[in-house]
C-alpha positions, -999 to +999 in steps of 0.1 A: -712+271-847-680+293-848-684+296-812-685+258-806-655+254-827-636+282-806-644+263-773-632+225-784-604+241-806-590+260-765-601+227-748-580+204-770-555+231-768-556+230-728-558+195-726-526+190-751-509+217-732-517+204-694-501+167-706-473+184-719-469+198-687-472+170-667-454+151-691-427+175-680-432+175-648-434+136-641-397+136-657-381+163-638-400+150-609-383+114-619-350+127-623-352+141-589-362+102-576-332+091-593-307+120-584-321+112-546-316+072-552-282+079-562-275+100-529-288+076-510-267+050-527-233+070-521-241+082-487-245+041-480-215+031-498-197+062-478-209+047-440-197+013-458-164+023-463-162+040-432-169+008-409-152-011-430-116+012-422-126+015-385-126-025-387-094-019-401-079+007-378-095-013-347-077-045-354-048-027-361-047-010-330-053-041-313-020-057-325-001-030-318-015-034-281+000-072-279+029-062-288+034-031-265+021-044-233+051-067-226+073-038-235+054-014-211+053-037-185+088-042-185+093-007-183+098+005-215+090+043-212+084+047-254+062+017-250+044+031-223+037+062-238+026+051-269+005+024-252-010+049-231-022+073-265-032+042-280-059+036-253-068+072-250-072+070-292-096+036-286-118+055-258-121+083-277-135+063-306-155+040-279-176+074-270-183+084-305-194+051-311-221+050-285-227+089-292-237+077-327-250+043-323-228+029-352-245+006-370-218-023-373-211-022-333-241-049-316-230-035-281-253-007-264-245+022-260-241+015-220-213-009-228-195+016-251-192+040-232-181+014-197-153+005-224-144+038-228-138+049-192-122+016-190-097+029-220-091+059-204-081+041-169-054+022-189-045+053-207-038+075-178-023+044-160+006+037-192+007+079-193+013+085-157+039+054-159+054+071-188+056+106-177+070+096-142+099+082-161+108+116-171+094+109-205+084+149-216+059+136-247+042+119-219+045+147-195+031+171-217+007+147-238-009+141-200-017+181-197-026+192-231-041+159-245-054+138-216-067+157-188-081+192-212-111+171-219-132+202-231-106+208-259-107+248-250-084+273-249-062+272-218-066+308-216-106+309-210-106+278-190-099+270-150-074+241-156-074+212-133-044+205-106-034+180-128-028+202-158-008+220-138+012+197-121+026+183-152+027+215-176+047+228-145+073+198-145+069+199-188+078+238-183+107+229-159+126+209-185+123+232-210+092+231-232+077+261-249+042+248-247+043+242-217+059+276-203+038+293-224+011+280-204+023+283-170+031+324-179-004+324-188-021+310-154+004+335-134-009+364-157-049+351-152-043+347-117-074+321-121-054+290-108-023+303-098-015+331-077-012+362-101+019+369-107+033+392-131+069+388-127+062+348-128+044+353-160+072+371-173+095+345-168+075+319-181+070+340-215+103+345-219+115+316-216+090+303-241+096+329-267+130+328-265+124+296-284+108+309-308+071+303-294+047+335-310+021+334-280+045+337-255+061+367-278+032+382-281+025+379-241+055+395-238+047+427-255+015+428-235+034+431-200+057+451-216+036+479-226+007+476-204+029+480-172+012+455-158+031+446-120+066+446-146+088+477-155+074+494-190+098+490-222+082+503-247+112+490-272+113+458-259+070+453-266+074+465-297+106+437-305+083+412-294+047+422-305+068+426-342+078+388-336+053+376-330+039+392-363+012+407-343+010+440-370-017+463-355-004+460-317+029+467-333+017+500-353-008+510-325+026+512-298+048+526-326+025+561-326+034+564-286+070+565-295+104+581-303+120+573-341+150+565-324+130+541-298+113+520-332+148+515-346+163+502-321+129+476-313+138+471-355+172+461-348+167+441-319+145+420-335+164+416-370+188+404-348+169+383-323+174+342-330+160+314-310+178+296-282+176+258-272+157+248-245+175+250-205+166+231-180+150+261-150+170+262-113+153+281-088 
């Protein structure tokens, strides 16, 4: 009889035990349901807002055009440069339209992306208008902005004649972007024919802005004798510049105390200079 007892006494035990356990279990496992609702709620409300600003942000960029176009077709250079990033800007968000079928756009994703090659043509077409006006924004928004469509670094990539046709006349009048780049395709040699002497130029003229790559360029040639005359002081000036540390300590053990002092001074004393336009 004790035996019996034992038996019913461990079922009702299991049995009281396995509901608590589900009992447990069904309201963590309901919490999770909610907790997942709620998600789902907020990540709707999010894509909500989201449409609801690109509504926003289309229609304002859609005024702005009306009133720029008779200003850019009058000639206005300003107009026509910012007309010309304001189409880029509407093709760009054409393309990730179609690439993510947004949900409050009925067009296809064929007619998205026809409107955004049609946005670029204008683009380029207020740009080029811009730029050929001597407008540098535009001159150097056409090479670094317009035609670099992977968005790479100009130093791993073969840039198009385009880029450098107009980083070249952007580099002519003076800007440090600009000449940066230029030194760089004369030291690749990819594009341009290499050129070390070229590439020095173009790095100095860039760093004496103040423009770090170009400093740091400089140190490069400078110590690497690479097709320029080795100056140890003067790599170490400009590697210390361009806060490049470890290049600076790695030269500084290949030379004289007096050499490092003198790269020390030179640089306490170095200051940027204003942008001059280049004659050959």
């Amino acid at each position: 009889m004790n035996r019996y007892k034992l038996v019913i006494t461990f079922l009702a035990l299991s049995l009281t035990l396995g509901g608590g356990i589900c009992f447990v279990f069904s309201v963590w496992a309901g919490q999770i349901g909610e907790e997942a609702f709620e998600r789902l709620d907020e990540r709707i409300e999010t894509f909500h807002l989201i449409d609801e600003r690109w509504e926003k942000e289309r229609k304002r960029r859609a005024q702005a055009i009306l009133e720029l176009e008779p200003l850019a077709e009058s000639g206005d250079s300003e107009a026509q440069f910012a007309l010309g990033k304001m189409y880029h800007l509407i093709g760009g968000d054409n393309r990730e339209q179609a690439s993510r079928r947004d949900r409050s756009d009925t067009r296809s994703q064929s007619e998205l992306r026809d409107l955004a090659n049609k946005n670029r043509e204008h683009a380029e077409h207020w740009l080029i208008q811009a730029a050929e006006q001597e407008t540098l924004e535009a001159q150097k928004y056409l090479w670094k902005d317009f035609y670099n469509i992977s968005g790479l670094d100009f130093e791993y990539i073969y840039p198009s004649k385009k880029i450098i046709h107009w980083a070249q006349i952007a580099a002519d009048r003076g800007d440090p972007d600009s000449q940066a780049f230029i030194g760089i395709q004369y030291q690749n040699g990819k594009v341009l024919l290499q050129d070390y002497v070229k590439a020095l130029h173009w790095f100095h003229r860039a760093a004496e802005q103040g423009h770090e790559r170009a400093m740091f360029h400089l140190g490069e040639l400078y110590s690497e004798v690479k097709g320029v005359e080795e100056d140890l002081v003067q790599a170490h000036k400009w590697f210390n510049l361009a806060r490049s540390v470890k290049k600076r300590d790695v030269l500084a053990g290949t030379m004289t105390n007096e050499q490092i002092a003198e790269a020390q001074r030179l640089a306490r004393e170095w200051k940027p200079k204003s942008a001059t336009l280049y004659t050959q």
